[in-house]
C-alpha positions as semicolon CSV with decimal commas, in nm:
position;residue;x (nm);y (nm);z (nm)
1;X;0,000;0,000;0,000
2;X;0,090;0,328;-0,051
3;X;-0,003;0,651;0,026
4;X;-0,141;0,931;-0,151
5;X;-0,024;1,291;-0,055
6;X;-0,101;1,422;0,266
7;X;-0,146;1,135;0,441
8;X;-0,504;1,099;0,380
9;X;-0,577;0,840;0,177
10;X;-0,384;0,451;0,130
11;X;-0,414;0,277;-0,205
12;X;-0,443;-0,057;-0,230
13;X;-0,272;-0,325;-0,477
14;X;-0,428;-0,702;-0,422
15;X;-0,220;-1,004;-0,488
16;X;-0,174;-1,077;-0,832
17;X;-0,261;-0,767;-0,982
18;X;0,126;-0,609;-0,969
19;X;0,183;-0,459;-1,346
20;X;0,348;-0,724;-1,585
21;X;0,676;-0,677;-1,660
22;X;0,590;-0,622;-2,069
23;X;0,305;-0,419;-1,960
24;X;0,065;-0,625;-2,169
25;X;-0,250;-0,720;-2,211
26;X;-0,400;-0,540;-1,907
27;X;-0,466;-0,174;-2,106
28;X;-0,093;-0,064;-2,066
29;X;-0,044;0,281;-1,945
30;X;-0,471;0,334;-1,948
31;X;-0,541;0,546;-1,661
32;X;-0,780;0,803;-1,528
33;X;-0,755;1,070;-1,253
34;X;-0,991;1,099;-0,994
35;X;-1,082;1,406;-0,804
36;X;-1,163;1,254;-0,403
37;X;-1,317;1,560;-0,209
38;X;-1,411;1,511;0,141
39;X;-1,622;1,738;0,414
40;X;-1,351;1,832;0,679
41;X;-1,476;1,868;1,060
42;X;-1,458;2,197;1,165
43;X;-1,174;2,199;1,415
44;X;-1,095;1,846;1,397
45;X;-0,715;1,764;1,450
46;X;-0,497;1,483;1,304
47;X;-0,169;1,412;1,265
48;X;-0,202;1,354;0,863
49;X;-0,377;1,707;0,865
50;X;-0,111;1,873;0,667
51;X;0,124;1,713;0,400
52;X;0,264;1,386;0,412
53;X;0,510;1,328;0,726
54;X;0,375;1,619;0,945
55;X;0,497;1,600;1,314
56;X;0,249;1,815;1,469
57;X;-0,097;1,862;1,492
58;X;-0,275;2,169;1,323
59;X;-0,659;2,234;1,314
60;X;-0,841;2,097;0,988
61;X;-1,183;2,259;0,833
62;X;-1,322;2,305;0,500
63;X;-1,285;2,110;0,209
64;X;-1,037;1,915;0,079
65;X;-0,969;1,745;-0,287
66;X;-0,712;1,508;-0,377
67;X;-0,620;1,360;-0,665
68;X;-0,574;0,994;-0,697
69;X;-0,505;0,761;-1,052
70;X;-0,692;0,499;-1,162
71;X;-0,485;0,241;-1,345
72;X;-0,587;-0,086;-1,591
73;X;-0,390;-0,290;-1,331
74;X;-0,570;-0,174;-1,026
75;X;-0,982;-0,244;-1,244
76;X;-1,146;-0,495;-1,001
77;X;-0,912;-0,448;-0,692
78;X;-1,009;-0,525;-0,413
79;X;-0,897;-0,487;-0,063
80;X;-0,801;-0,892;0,082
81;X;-0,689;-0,798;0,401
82;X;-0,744;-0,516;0,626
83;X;-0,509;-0,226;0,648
84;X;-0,195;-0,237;0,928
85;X;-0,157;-0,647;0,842
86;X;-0,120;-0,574;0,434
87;X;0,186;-0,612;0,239
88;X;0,320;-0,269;0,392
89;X;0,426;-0,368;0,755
90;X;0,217;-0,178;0,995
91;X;0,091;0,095;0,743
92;X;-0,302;0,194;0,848
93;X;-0,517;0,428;0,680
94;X;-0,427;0,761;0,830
95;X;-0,695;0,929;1,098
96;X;-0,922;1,173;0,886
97;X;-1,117;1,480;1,051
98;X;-1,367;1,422;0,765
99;X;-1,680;1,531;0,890
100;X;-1,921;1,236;0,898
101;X;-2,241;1,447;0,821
102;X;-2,056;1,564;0,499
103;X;-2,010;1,462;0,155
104;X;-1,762;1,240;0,042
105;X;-1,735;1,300;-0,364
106;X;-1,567;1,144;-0,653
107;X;-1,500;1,299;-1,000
108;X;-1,289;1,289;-1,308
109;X;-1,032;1,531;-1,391
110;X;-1,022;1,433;-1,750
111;X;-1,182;1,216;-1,977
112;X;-1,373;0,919;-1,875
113;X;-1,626;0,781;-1,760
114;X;-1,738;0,620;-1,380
115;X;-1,824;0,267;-1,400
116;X;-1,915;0,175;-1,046
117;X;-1,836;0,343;-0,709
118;X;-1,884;0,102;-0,366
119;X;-1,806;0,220;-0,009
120;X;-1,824;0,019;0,217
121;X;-1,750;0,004;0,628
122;X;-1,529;-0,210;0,861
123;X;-1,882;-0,385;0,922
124;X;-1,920;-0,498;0,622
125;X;-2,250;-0,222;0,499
126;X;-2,247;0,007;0,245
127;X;-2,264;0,330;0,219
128;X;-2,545;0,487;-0,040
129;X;-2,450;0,710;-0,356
130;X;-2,518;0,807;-0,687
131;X;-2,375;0,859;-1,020
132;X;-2,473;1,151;-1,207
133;X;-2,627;1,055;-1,558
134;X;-2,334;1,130;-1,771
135;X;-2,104;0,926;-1,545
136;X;-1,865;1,150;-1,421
137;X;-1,972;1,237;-1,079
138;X;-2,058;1,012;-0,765
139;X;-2,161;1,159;-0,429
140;X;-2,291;0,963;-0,102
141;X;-2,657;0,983;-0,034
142;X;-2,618;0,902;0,293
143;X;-2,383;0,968;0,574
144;X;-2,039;0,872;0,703
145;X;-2,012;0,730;1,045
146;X;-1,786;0,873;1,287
147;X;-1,477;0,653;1,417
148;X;-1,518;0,429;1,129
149;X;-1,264;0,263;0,839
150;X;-1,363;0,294;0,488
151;X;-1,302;0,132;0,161
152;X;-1,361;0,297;-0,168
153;X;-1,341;0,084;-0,461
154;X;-1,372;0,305;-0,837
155;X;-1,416;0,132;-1,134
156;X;-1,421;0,360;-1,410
157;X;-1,295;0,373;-1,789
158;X;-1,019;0,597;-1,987
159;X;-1,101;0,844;-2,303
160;X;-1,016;0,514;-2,500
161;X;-1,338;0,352;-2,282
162;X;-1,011;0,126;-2,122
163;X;-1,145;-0,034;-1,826
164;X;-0,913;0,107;-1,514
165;X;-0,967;0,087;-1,104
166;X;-0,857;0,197;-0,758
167;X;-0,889;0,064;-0,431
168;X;-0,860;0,334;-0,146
169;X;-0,934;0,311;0,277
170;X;-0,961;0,567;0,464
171;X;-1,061;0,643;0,862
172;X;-1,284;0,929;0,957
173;X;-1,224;1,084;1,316
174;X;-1,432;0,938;1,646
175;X;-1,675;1,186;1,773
176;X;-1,558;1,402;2,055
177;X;-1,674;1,398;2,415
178;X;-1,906;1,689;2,354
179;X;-2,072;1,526;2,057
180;X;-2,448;1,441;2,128
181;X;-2,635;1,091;2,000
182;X;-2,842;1,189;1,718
183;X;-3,034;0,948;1,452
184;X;-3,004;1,009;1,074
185;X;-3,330;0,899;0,938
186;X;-3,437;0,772;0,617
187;X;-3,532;0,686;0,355
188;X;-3,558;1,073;0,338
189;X;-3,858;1,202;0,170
190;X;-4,012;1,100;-0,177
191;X;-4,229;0,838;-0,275
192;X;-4,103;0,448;-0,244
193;X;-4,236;0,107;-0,286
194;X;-4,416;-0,122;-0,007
195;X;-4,102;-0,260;0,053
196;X;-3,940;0,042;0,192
197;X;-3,711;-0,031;0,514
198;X;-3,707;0,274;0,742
199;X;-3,361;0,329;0,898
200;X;-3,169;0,480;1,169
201;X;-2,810;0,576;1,202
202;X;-2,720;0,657;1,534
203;X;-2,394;0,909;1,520
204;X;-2,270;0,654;1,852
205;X;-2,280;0,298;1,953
206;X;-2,500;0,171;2,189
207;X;-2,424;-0,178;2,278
208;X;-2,602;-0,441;2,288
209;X;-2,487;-0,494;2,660
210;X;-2,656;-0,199;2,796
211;X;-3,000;-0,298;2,731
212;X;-3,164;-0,025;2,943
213;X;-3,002;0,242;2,667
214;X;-3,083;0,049;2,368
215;X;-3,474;0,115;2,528
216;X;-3,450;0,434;2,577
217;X;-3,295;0,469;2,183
218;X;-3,556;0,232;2,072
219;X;-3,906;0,428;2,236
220;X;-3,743;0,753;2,137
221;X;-3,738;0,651;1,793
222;X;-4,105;0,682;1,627
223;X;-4,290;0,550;1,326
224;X;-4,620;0,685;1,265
225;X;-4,851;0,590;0,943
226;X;-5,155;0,617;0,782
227;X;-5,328;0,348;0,797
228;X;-5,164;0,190;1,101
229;X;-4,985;-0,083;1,094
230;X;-4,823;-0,332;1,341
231;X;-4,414;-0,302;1,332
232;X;-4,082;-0,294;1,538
233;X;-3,713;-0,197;1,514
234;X;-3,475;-0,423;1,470
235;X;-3,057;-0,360;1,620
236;X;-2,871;-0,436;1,306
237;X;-2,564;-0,363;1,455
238;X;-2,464;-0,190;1,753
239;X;-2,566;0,218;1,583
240;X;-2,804;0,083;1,285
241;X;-3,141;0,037;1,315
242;X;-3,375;-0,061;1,111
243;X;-3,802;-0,070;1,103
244;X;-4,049;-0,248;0,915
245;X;-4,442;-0,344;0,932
246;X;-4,513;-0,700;1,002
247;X;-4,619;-0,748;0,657
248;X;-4,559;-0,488;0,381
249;X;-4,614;-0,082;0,376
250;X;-5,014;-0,052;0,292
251;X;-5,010;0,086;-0,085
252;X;-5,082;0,475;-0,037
253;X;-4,951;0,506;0,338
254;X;-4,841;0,821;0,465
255;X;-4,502;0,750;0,669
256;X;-4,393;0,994;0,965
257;X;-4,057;0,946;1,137
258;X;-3,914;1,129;1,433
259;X;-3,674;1,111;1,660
260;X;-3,727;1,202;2,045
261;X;-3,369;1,154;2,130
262;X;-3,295;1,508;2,171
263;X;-3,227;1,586;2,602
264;X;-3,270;1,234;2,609
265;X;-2,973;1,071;2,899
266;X;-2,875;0,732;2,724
267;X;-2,706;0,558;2,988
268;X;-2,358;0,610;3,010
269;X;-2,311;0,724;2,657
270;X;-2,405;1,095;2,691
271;X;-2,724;1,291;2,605
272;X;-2,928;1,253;2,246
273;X;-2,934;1,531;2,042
274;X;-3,164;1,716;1,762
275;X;-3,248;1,511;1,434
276;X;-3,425;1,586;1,128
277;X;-3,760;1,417;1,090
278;X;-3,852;1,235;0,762
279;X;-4,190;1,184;0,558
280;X;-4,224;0,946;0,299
281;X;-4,528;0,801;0,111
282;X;-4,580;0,485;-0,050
283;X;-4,707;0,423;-0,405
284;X;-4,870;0,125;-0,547
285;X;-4,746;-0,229;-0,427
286;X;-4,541;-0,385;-0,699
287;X;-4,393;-0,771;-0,665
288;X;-4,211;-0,858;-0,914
289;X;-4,161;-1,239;-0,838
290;X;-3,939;-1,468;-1,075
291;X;-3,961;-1,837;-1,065
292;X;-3,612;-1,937;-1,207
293;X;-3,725;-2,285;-1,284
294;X;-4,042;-2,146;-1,499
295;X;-3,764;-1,916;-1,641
296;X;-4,047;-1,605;-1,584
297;X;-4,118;-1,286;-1,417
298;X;-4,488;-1,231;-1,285
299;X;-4,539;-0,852;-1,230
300;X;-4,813;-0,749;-1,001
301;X;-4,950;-0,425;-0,918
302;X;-5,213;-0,444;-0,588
303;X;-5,231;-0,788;-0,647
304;X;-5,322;-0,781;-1,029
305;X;-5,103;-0,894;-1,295
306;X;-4,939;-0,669;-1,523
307;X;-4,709;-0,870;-1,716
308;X;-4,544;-1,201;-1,709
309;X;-4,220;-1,145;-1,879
310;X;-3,970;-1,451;-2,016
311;X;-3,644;-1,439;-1,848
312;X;-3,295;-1,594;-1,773
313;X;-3,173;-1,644;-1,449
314;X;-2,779;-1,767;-1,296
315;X;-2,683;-2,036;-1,414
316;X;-2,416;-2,335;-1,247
317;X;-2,162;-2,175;-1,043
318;X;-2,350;-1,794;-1,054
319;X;-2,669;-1,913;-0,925
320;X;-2,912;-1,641;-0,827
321;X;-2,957;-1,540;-0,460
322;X;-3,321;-1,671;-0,361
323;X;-3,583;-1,453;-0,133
324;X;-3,694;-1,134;-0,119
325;X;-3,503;-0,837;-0,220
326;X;-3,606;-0,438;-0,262
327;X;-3,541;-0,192;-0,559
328;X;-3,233;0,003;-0,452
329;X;-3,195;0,226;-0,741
330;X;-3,208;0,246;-1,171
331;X;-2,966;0,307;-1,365
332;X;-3,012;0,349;-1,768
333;X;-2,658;0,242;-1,882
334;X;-2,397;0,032;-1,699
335;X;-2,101;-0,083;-1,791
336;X;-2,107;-0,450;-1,678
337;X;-1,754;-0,641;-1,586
338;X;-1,668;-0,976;-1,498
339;X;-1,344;-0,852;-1,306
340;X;-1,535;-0,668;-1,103
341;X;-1,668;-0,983;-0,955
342;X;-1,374;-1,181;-0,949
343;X;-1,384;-1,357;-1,335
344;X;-1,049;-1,314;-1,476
345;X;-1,024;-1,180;-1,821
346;X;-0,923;-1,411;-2,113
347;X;-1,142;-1,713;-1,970
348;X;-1,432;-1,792;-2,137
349;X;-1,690;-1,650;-1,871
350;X;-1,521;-1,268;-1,845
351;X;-1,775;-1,025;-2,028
352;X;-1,747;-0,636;-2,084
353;X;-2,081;-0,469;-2,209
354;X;-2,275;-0,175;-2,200
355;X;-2,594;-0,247;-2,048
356;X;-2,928;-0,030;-2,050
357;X;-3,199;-0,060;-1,809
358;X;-3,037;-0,158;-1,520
359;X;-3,235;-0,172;-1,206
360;X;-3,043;-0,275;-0,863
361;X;-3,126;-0,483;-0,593
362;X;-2,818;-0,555;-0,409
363;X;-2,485;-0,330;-0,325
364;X;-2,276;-0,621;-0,480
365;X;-2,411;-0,571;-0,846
366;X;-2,698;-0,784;-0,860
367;X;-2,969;-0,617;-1,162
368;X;-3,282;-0,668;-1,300
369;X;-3,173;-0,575;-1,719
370;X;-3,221;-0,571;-2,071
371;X;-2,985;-0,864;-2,210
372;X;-3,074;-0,865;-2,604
373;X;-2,743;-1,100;-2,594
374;X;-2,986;-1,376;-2,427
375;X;-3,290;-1,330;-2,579
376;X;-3,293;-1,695;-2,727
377;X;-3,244;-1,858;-2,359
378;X;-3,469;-1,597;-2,215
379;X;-3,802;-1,811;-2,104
380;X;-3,607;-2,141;-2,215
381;X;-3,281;-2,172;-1,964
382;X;-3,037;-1,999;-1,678
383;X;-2,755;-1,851;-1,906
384;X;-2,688;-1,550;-1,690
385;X;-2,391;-1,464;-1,432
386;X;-2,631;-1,381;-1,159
387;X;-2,875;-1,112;-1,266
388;X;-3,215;-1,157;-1,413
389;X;-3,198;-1,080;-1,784
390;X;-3,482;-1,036;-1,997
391;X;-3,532;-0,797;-2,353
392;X;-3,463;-0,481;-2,446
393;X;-3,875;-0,391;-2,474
394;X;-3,954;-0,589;-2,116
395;X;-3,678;-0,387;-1,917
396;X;-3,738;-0,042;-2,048
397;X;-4,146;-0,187;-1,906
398;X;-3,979;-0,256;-1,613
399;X;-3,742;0,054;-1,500
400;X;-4,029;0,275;-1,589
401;X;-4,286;0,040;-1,379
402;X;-4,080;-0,004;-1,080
403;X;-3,979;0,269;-0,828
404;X;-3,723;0,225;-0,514
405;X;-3,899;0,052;-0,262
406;X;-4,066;-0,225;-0,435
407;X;-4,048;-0,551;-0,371
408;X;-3,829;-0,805;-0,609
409;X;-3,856;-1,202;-0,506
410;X;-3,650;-1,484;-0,681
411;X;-3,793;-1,855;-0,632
412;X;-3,660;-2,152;-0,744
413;X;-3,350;-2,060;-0,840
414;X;-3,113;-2,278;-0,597
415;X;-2,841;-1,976;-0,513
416;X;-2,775;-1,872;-0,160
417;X;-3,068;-1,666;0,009
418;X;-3,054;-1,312;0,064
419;X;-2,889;-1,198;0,325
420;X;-3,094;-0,960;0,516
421;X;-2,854;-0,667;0,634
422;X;-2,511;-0,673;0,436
423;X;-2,608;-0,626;0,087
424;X;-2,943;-0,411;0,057
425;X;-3,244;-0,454;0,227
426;X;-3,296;-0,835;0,293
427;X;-3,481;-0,775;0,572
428;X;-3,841;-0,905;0,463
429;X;-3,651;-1,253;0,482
430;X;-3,661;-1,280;0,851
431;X;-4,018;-1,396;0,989
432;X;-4,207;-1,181;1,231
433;X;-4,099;-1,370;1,533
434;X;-3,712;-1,348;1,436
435;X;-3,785;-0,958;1,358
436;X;-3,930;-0,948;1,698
437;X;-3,665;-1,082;1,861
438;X;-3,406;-0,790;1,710
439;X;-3,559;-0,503;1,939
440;X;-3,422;-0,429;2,252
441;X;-3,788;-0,385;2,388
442;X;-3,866;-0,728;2,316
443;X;-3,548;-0,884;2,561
444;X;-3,778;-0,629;2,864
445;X;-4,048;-0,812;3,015
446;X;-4,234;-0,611;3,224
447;X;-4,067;-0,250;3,070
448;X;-4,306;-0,213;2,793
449;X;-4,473;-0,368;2,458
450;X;-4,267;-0,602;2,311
451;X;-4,429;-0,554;1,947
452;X;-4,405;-0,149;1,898
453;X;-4,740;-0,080;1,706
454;X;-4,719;0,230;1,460
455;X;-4,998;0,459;1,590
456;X;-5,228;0,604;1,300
457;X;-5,259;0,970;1,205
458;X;-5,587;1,016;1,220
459;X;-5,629;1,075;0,919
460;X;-5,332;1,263;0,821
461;X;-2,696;0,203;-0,117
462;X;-1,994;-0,289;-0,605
463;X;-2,014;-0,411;-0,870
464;X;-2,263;-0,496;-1,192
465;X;-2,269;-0,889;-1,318
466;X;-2,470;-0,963;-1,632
């Protein structure tokens, strides 16, 4: 690893993807600069503050941008062990007084074009973004956690539309002694499908150990609809949260959520402070189920049928995960890569196309897209590395029907099942009685309801594989 100037970010070079001595066959001297810009906390100190090998420290604030290059040999890196036990003895990523409220952004400083942009925490989640439509910006749509290690991995491709890649990690600074709890709510306003997850990202830990805090977090936390509905939170992890009804959002619901946190005392972990409230409402209730045996897609909206659509599933060895999944964005074009999940190129699976219609369902590049490529197999057999192809015509149909939020189910198909925290929102796989059993409330007889019921107003985010 080495790292970039000022100390702020480390770059990262996997096994077996050193340059080649003739400097063949992996795009030669293709590369790309990126433009990393990060939120600074306002009077945050560090000791890689300033530029590389500063001895003292020196307040940061502001906004910083760095520039970083994006080589063919570093497309599809990806970070095999964590920093301080890589091939640099003892190197870490350097302590960042990146604010975690603020943007983290990544841009081109020539010509190009982003590919696909993951971040993802020690914990294993990831962090939302977007790309803008012409592919040269990506921003986070949701926060940065305080204390926390980062990796970034950027695919993206040169002027020459050479495929190129960098693998960065970074820390951001732990919150100071002064800093209150607050909750970062979402989804953030808009309209979603019935499949929505509510979340909550608590700016500290609570652990699971102090139970009486994790109450006072959990019944300061409230989800109001209209209609009412019966649902809990659920600890993901020890400052994620996460609520959902016991069966799906009512279509047309009116979502409140607030958090009373603010003068709150949570145990030993300081006082809660302010947090924005969010409103949401819910559209129609799409399923789009697939049956990867029947090789089909039956798309309902409020229970009627729509369309039933031919499609092609994984096949042997890049089976498609099973259960339910939800919508986590669309995408018209992506560029789809079988480095990016670990097929090397010059074998007979690797593929590198342009793919339109592209509609997400899990951080790791799982899609829902057209595959014209497929179109014979499509309704007939599994042909596919994972996603669920189908034509051109269907998955235009299909962006335009479905909205974030709504609910996509594979049956049938043999793969692993969706897991229902690390890689989107797997959560409708867990039964009531398991959700139940992930609220603090619920481990309190005697200190309340164990099943949180939403009280009625009345009436009132890797990498793509084909």
């Amino acid at each position: 690893m080495a790292a970039v100037t000022g100390g702020a970010l480390l770059i990262a070079m996997v096994p077996g993807s050193v340059p080649r001595a003739d400097g063949k066959g992996l795009g030669g001297d293709a590369s790309v600069t990126l433009l990393i810009g990060r939120a600074l906390q306002e009077g945050g100190r560090a000791a890689h503050c300033g530029a590389a090998g500063a001895t003292q420290d020196r307040p940061c604030t502001g906004w910083r941008q760095e520039r970083v290059r994006a080589t063919a040999y570093g497309a599809g890196a990806v970070l095999q062990e964590s920093a301080g036990r890589g091939a640099a003895a003892g190197a870490r990523p350097a302590l960042l007084p990146t604010d975690a409220r603020g943007p983290l952004r990544i841009g081109l400083a020539g010509p190009g074009q982003l590919v696909d942009v993951t971040v993802q925490d020690g914990h294993g989640r990831y962090v939302g973004g977007a790309l803008d439509p012409k592919g040269r910006r990506w921003a986070n749509t949701e926060s940065l956690r305080a204390g926390e290690q980062y990796t970034v991995h950027v695919g993206a491709q040169d002027g020459a539309g050479t495929p190129v890649g960098v693998t960065m990690a970074f820390r951001t600074a732990p919150p100071s002694d002064g800093d209150r709890i607050t909750a970062e709510l979402g989804p953030g306003s808009g309209t979603y499908g019935a499949g929505q997850i509510v979340t909550a990202a608590l700016s500290r830990p609570v652990p699971a150990a102090d139970l009486d805090a994790r109450i006072r977090v959990e019944r300061a936390l409230e989800v109001t609809s209209e209609p009412a509905v019966e649902g809990s939170w659920y600890w993901v992890d020890d400052s994620t949260l996460h609520y959902r009804p016991r069966t799906y959002w009512p279509a047309q619901a009116a979502v409140r959520v607030r958090s009373g946190l603010d003068g709150v005392q949570i145990g030993d972990h300081g006082l809660g402070g302010p947090s924005e409230s969010v409103e949401f409402t819910v559209g129609d209730r799409i399923e789009a189920v697939t049956d990867s045996a029947a090789h089909e897609m039956t798309v309902r909206r409020n229970g009627r049928v729509l369309r039933t659509i031919p499609v092609t599933t994984g096949k042997a060895g890049f089976l498609t995960r099973s259960g339910i999944k939800v919508v986590l964005g669309k995408e018209e074009q992506v560029r789809m890569r079988g480095d990016t999940v670990g097929i090397r190129r010059g074998t007979k699976e690797f593929y590198d196309l342009p793919v339109l219609y592209a509609t997400r369902v899990t951080w790791s590049g799982e899609y829902v897209h057209a595959a014209p490529w497929s179109v014979d197999a499509q309704g007939e057999e599994n042909v596919s590395h994972g996603c669920t192809g189908m034509s051109t015509a269907n998955a235009a149909w299909f962006f335009k029907t479905v909205r974030v939020g709504d609910i996509v189910e594979v049956v049938n198909s043999g793969g692993e099942p969706m897991a229902p925290f690390a890689n989107g929102f797997g959560d409708w796989n867990l039964d009531w009685p398991t959700w139940l059993r992930g609220s603090a409330l619920a481990s309190a007889p005697g200190r309340g309801p164990a099943v949180p019921a939403v009280s009625g107003r009345t009436p009132s985010r890797l990498y793509p594989m084909t």
